[in-house]
C-alpha angles and dihedrals in degrees: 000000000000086000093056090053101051088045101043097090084054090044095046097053091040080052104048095045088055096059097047080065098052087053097055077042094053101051084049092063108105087176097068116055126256094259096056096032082056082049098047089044091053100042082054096051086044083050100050094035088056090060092044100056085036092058100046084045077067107043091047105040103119102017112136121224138044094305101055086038091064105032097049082053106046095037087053094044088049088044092062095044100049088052090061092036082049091060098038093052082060091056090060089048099054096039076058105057094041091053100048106017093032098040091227106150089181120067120218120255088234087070090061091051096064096048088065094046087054096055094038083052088055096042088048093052095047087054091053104051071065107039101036090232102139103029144350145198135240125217084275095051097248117155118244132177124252135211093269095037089115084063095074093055090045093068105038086046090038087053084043089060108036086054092046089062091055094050083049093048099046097027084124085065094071155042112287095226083053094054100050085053099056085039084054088053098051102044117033085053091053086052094053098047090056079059106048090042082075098031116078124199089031138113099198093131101055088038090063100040089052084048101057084046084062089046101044083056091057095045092044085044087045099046090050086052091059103038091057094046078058099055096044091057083049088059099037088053093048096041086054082046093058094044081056096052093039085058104051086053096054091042084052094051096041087051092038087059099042089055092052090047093057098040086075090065112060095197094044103070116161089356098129087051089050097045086053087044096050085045102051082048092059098042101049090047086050082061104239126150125289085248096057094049087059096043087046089051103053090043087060097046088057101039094110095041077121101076094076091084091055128097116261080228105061104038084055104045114134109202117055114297121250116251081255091053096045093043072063101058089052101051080072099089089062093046082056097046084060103047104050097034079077086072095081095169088059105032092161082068086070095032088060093052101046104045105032091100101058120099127236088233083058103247092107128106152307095353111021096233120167129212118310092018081069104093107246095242092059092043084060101044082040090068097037095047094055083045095057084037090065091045100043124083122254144193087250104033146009122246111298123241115273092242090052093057097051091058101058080052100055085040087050092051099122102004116055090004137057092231105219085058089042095049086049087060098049092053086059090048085053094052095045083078079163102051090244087159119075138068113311105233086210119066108230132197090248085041096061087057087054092245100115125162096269100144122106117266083256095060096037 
């Protein structure tokens, strides 16, 4: 204790200019509202004024003449009244959280009760700065304590307790970091009080109530911390809910349409899935980014989105097409083109319709572009799709022999193909040792989804 008394004029400075930090802190808070940012800031002026008049009560106890006259008189009287504007502050703070962060539309009597506590305690010190009823002063203006002066502790620790049992009773209404903050308050300066009610000369008291103020500002900062980092989580984790949803949907409606699209050629049945399948395969083993690999996929599932604009009859003519029909079908990577351009958020959807006819030796359609000037995407559907094209059945032909199909790739390497994609595909063929891909002659239940066994043996 004696350390404490040699050290608490420099406590209490360190203290109360703490709290007029916090103050010019507190009104920069967006986060609390502008009521209990006014109350905290209050409760922090009460707090730092308290150990101001408390200290000057100390420096001039004793000193002769008008000064210390005054100032021993009217630091004691404001003392006494920022302890009481101090509580009181805490019962708006806590009227406040139990109204907006509680819900609690109704505030507790007990409220009430320590308003009037706070007023009575007001009324009572005016009358004994005129009474002498709390304190008094010698000829040397030193502060002594007077027959009532236990009075003054019984209303600020009457209003403490009162308020204690509401945190207690509605303790489910709030945060839990808030509520060990206002428990802190009410009890470690109750403590203190029992102390200095047997200890003379010291402001323990008034220390420890300044100093749960501090701390309530850090829990109340902490717990907002904390509530905005959960809601942010909140946000982040519906905002990933609605990407996921806003690709499915997405994934639905591309499938949806490549369904559509090869429901209008009645040899060509889960073409445009296999086709994205085969080109994801060949992307991801030519080693590019998971995001490539999607967008290659649904660029493939939608390669032949051109078709739509093309005649039934001619997609499903059986005999060879004329030189004018077939100057139609290929028309259908521009329709495509078109189609598709008008997805601006996903423009490789129109690059892989448009390009994935031309040839990497430059005779293909619509533009004529040779090697490198191919996009990369529609080199890799291009391979996949002649691929799918050999082991699919058609009006004119049945699916070729695998062997078969891996020599017009090989023959295609640099001319039709790019051949590192080319040579990728010819290390799947290698793997698929029991001709897994290629069109199923038998229409299966997981086919007419689209979703038909078309992985190598390895994979599979």
């Amino acid at each position: 204790m004696e350390i404490v008394k040699a050290l608490q004029l420099d406590i209490m400075l360190l203290l109360a200019g703490a709290c007029f930090t916090l103050v010019i802190l507190t009104l920069q808070t967006k986060t609390l509202t502008v009521k209990r940012r006014g109350i905290m800031a209050f409760m922090q002026s009460a707090a730092g004024m308290l150990l101001v008049f408390d200290r000057l009560a100390y420096i001039y106890r004793g000193v002769p003449g008008d000064t210390g006259y005054w100032m021993v008189r009217i630091s004691n009287f404001m003392v006494f009244a920022m302890t009481l504007y101090l509580i009181h502050s805490m019962n708006l703070y806590l009227s406040d959280m139990l109204r907006n962060d509680g819900g609690l539309e109704q505030m507790p009597p007990v409220i009430r009760v320590n308003e009037t506590l706070f007023v009575t305690g007001n009324i009572l010190l005016i009358v004994s700065q005129f009474t002498g009823m709390y304190y008094t002063f010698d000829s040397n203006n030193t502060y002594q304590r007077a027959a009532w002066f236990p009075l003054c502790y019984v209303i600020p620790i009457a209003i403490i307790l009162l308020q204690l049992s509401v945190i207690v009773r509605y303790r489910d209404l709030l945060r839990p970091r808030i509520v060990q903050s206002l428990i802190l308050y009410s009890v470690i300066p109750l403590l203190a009080s029992i102390i200095q009610f047997f200890v003379y000369g010291l402001s323990l008291t008034n220390i420890s109530l300044v100093s749960t103020v501090v701390v309530i500002y850090i829990f109340a900062l902490k717990d907002l911390n904390d509530t905005v980092e959960e809601a942010e989580r909140k946000e982040i984790e519906h905002y990933k809910e609605e990407q996921r949803r806003i690709q499915n949907l997405f994934e639905e409606t591309a499938e949806a349409l490549a369904s559509a699209i090869d429901a209008k050629d009645r040899y060509t049945h889960g073409h445009s899935t296999r086709v994205a399948d085969y080109s994801k395969e060949i992307a991801e083993k030519a080693g590019k980014p998971p995001e490539f690999c999607e967008q290659v996929y649904f660029a493939a599932l939608l390669h032949d989105v051109g078709k739509i604009g093309v005649p039934d009859q001619i997609i499903n003519k059986d005999g060879k097409l004329t030189d004018d029909e077939f100057a139609f079908i290929k028309k259908h990577p521009v329709i495509g083109n078109e189609i598709l351009s008008t997805i601006s958020e996903s423009p490789y959807l129109s690059t892989g319709a448009h390009y994935h006819h031309e040839r990497y030796d430059g005779r293909g359609y619509p533009e004529g572009l040779k090697g490198e000037d191919i996009p990369e995407l529609a080199r890799i559907i291009g391979v996949a799709d002649a691929y799918d094209a050999m082991t699919s059945t058609r009006s004119y032909r049945d699916p070729l022999p695998q062997q078969k199909v891996r020599e017009e790739l090989v023959r295609g390497m640099g001319t039709q193909f790019d051949p590192e994609y080319a040579k990728i595909m010819l290390h799947l063929i290698d793997l698929d040792t029991d001709y897994w891909m290629k069109e199923e002659s038998e229409k299966r239940s997981d086919e007419v989804s689209g979703k038909a066994d078309i992985v190598p043996h390895e994979i599979r």
